[in-house]
BALO-317128 format. One record per residue: residue in three letters; x, y, z of N, C-alpha, C, CB in turn. Coordinates in Angstrom, 2 decimals. Glycine has a CB too. Example, Ala and Ser with C-alpha at 12.3 -4.5 7.8 and 13.67 -1.06 7.14 Angstrom:
SITE    aa        nx        ny        nz       cax       cay       caz        cx        cy        cz       cbx       cby       cbz
SITE   ala     13.19     -5.69      7.80     12.30     -4.50      7.80     13.20     -3.30      7.80     11.31     -4.47      9.05
SITE   ser     12.85     -2.25      7.08     13.67     -1.06      7.14     12.90      0.03      7.87     14.08     -0.60      5.72
//
This chain:
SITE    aa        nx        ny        nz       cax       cay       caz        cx        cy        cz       cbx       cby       cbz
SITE   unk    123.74    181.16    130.66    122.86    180.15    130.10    122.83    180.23    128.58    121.45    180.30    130.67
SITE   unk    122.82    181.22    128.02    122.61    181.62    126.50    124.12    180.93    126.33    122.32    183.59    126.00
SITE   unk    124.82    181.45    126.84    126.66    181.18    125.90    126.94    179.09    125.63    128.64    182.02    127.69
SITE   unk    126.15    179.18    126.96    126.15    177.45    126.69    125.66    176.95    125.95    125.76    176.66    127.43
SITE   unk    124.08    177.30    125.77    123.54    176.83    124.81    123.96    176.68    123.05    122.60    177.43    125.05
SITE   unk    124.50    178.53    123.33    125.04    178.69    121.96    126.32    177.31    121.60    125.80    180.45    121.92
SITE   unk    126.99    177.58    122.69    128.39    176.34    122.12    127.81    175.06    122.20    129.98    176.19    123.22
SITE   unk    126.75    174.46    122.87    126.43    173.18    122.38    126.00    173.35    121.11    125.49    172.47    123.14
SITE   unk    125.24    174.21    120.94    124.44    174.28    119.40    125.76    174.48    118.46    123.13    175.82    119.17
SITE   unk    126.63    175.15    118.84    127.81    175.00    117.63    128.73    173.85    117.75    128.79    176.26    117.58
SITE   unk    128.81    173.15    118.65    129.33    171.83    118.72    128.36    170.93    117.93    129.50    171.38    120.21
SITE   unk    127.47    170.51    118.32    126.59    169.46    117.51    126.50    170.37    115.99    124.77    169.11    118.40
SITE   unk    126.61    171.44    115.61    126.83    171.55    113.94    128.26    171.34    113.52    126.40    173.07    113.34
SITE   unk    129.29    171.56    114.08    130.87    170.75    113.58    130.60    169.10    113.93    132.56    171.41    114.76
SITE   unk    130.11    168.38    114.29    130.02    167.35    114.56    129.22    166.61    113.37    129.57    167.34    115.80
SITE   unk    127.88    167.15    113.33    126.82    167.09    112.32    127.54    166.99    110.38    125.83    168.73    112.71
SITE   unk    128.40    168.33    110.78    128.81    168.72    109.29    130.08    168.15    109.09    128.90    170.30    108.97
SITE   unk    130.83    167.42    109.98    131.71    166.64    109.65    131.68    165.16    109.64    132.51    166.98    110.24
SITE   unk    130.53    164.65    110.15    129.74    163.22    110.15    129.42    163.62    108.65    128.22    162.87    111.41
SITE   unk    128.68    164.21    108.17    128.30    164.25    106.88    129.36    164.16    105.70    127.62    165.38    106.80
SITE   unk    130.33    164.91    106.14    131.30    164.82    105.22    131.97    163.39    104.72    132.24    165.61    105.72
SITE   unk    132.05    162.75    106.16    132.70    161.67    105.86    131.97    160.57    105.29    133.29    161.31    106.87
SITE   unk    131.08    161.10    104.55    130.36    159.96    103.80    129.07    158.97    104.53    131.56    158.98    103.40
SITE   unk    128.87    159.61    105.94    128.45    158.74    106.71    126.65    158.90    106.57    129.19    159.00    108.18
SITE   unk    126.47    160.16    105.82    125.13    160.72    105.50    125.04    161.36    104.69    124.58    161.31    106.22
SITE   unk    124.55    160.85    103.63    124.15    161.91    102.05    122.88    162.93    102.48    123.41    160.70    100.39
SITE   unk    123.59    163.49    101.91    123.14    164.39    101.88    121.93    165.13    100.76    124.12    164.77    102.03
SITE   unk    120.62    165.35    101.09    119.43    165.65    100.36    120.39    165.90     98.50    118.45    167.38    101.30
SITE   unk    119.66    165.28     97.72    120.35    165.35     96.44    121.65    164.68     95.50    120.58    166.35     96.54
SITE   unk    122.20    164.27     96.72    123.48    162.91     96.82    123.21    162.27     95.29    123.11    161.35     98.40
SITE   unk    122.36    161.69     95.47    121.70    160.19     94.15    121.42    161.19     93.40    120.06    158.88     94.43
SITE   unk    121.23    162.47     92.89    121.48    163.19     91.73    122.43    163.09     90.96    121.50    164.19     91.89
SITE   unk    123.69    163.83     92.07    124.94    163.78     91.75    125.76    162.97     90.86    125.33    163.70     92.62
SITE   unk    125.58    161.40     91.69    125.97    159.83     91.49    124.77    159.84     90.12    125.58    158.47     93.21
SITE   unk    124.00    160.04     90.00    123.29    159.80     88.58    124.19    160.21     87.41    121.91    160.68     88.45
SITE   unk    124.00    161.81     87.44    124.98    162.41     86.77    126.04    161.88     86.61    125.23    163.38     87.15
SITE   unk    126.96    161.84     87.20    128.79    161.67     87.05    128.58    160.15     86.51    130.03    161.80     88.90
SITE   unk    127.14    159.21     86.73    127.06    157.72     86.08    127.17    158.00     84.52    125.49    156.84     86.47
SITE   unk    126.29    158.96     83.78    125.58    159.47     82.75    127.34    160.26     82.34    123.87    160.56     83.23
SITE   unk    127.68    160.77     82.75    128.98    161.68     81.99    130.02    160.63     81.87    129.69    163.14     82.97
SITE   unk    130.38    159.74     82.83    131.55    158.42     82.73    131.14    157.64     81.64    131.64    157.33     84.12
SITE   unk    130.00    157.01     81.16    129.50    156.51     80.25    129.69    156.93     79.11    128.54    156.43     80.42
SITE   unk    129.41    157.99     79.04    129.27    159.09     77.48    130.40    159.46     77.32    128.32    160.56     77.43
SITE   unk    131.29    159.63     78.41    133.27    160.26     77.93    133.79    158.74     77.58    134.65    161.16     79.79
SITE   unk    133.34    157.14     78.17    133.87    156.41     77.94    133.62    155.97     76.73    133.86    155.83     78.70
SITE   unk    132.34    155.89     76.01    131.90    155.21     75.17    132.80    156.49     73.81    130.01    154.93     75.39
SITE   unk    132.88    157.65     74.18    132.76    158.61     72.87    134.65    158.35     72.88    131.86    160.74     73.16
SITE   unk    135.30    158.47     73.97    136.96    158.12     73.63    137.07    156.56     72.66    137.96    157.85     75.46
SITE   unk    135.97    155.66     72.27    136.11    155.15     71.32    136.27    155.09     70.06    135.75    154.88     71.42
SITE   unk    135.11    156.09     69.98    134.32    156.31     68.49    134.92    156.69     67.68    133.33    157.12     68.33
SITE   unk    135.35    156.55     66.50    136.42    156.99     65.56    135.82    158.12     64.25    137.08    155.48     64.87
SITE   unk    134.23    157.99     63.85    133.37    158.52     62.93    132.76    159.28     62.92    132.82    158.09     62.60
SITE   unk    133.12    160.04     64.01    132.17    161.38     64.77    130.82    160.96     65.28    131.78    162.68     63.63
SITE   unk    131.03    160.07     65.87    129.77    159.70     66.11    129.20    160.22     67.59    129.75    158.20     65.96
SITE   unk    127.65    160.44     67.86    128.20    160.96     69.43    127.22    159.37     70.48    127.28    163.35     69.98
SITE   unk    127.63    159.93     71.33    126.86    159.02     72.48    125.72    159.60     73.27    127.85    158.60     73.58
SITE   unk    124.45    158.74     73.58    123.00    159.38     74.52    123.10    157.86     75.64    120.87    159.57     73.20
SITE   unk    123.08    158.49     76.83    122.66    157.14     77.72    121.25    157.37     77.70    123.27    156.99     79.40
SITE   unk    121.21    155.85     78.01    119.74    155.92     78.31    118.73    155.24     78.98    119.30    155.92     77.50
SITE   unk    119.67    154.99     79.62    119.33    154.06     81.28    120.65    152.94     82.28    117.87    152.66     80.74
SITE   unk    119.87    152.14     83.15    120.62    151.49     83.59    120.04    150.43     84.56    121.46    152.27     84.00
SITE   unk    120.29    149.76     84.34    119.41    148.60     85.38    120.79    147.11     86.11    117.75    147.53     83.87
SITE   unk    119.58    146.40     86.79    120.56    145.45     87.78    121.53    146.17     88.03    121.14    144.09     87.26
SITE   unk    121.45    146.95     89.43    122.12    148.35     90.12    122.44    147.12     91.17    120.97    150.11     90.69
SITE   unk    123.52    147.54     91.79    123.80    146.70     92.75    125.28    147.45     93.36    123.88    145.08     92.12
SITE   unk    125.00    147.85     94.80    126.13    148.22     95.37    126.96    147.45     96.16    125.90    149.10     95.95
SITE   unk    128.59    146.88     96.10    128.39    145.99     97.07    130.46    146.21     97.46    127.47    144.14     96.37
SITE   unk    130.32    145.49     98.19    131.87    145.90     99.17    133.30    144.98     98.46    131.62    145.17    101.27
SITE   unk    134.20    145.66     98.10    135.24    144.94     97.40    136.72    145.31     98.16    135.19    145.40     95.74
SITE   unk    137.42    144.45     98.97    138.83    144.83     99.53    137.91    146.25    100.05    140.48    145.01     98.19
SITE   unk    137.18    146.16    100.93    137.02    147.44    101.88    136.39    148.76    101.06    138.60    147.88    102.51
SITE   unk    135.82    148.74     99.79    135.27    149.70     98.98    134.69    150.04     98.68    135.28    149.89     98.46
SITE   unk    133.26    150.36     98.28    132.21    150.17     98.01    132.49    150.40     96.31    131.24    151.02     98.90
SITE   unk    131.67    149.54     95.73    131.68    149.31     94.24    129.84    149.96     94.11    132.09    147.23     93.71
SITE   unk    129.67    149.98     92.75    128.59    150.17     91.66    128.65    149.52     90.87    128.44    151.16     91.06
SITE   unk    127.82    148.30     90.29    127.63    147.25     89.14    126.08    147.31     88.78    128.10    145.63     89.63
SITE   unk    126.37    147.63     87.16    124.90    148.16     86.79    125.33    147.81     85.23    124.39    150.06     87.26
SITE   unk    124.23    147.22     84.67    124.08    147.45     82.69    123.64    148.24     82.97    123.28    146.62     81.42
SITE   unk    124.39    149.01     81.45    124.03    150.45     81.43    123.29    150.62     79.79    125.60    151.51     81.73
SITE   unk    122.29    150.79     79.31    122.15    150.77     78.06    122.30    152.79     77.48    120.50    149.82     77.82
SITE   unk    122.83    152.54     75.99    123.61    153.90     75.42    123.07    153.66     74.00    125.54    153.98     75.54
SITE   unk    122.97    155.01     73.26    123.09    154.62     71.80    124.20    155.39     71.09    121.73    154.87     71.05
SITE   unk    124.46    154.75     70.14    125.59    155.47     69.48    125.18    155.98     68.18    126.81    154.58     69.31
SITE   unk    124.95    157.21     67.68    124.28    157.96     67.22    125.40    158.20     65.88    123.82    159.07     68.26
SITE   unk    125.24    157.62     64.64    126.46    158.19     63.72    125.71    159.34     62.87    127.23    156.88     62.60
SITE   unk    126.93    160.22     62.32    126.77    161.04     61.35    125.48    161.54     60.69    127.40    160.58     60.58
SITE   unk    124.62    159.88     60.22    123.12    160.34     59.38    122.39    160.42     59.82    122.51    159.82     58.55
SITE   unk    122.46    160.08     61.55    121.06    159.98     62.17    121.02    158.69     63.20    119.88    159.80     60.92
SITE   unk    121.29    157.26     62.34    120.59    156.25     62.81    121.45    156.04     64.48    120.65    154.89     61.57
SITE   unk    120.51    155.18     64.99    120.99    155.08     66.78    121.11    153.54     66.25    119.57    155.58     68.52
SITE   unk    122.11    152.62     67.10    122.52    151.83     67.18    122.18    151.49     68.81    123.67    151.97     66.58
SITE   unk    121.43    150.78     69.79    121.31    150.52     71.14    122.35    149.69     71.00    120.01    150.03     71.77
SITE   unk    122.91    149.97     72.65    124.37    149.25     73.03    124.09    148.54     74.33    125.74    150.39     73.25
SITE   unk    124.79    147.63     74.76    124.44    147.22     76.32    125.81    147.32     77.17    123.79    145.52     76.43
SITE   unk    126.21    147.25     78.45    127.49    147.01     78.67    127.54    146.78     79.76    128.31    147.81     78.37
SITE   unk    128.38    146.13     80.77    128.27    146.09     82.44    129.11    146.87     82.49    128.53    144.83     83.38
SITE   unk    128.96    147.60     83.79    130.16    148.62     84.35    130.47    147.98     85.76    129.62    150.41     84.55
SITE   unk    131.40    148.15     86.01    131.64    148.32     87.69    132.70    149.63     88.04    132.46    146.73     88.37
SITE   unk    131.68    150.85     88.85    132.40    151.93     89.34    132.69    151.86     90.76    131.74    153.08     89.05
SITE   unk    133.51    153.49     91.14    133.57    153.37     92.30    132.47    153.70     93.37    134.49    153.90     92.44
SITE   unk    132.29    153.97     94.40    131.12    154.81     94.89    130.36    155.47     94.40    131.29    155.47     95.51
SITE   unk    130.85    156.95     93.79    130.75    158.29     93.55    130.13    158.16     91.99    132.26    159.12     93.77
SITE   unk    130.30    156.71     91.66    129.92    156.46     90.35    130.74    156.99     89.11    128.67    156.93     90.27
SITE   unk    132.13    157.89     89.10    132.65    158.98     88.71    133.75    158.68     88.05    132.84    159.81     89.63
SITE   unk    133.96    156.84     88.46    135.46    156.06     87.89    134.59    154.79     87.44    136.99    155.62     89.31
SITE   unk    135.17    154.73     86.09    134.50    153.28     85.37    136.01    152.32     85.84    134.11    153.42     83.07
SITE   unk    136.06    151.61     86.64    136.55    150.23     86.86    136.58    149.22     85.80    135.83    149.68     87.83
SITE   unk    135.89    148.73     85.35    135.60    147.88     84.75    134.23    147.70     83.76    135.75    147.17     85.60
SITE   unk    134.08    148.04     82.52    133.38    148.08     81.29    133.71    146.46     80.58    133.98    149.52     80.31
SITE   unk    132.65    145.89     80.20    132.15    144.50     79.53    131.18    145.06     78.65    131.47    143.29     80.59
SITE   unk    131.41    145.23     77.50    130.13    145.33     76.33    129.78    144.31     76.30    130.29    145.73     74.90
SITE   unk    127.94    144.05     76.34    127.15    143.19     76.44    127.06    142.71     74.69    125.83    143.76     77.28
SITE   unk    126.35    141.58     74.49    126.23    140.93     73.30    124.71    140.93     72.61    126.73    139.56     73.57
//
């Protein structure tokens, strides 16, 4: 009775932990992650511009919208940044992005006006 129990209980955790894997359930902290890697794609994209030493701060992001492209799931969000030169002053920036899922690949960047 025990040995059975044990192998169902270890069947439903390979099952469990490989449902999870496949994306099918985030996992507690997930939307951290995807925050982050939003916040680092932004700031590596915007700073491979900058020619004046200038650095980059995000500093938000709004009209979030996840939605399905050729079978994919996309991320489309303005993202607002400042670009911080040499003496100090911040310059606010606006821009649309469209990433992938994971938030981790900028697709497509539109600086706003």
């Amino acid at each position: 009775m025990k040995k059975s129990k044990f192998l169902i209980g270890c069947i439903v955790s390979v099952v469990l932990v490989s449902y999870c894997k496949n994306a099918h359930i985030h996992l507690p902290g997930h939307g951290n992650w995807e925050e982050k890697n939003l916040k680092e794609v932004v700031v590596n994209h915007v700073s491979n511009t900058l020619t004046d030493g200038e650095t980059v701060e995000f500093r938000g992001k709004y009209n979030c919208e996840d939605y399905k492209e050729n079978g994919d799931v996309r991320f489309s969000a303005n993202v607002i940044y400042d670009v911080i030169s040499n003496d100090g002053t911040k310059e606010r920036r606006t821009a649309h992005v469209i990433c992938n899922e994971d938030k981790d690949i900028i697709i497509e960047w539109r600086d706003e006006k």
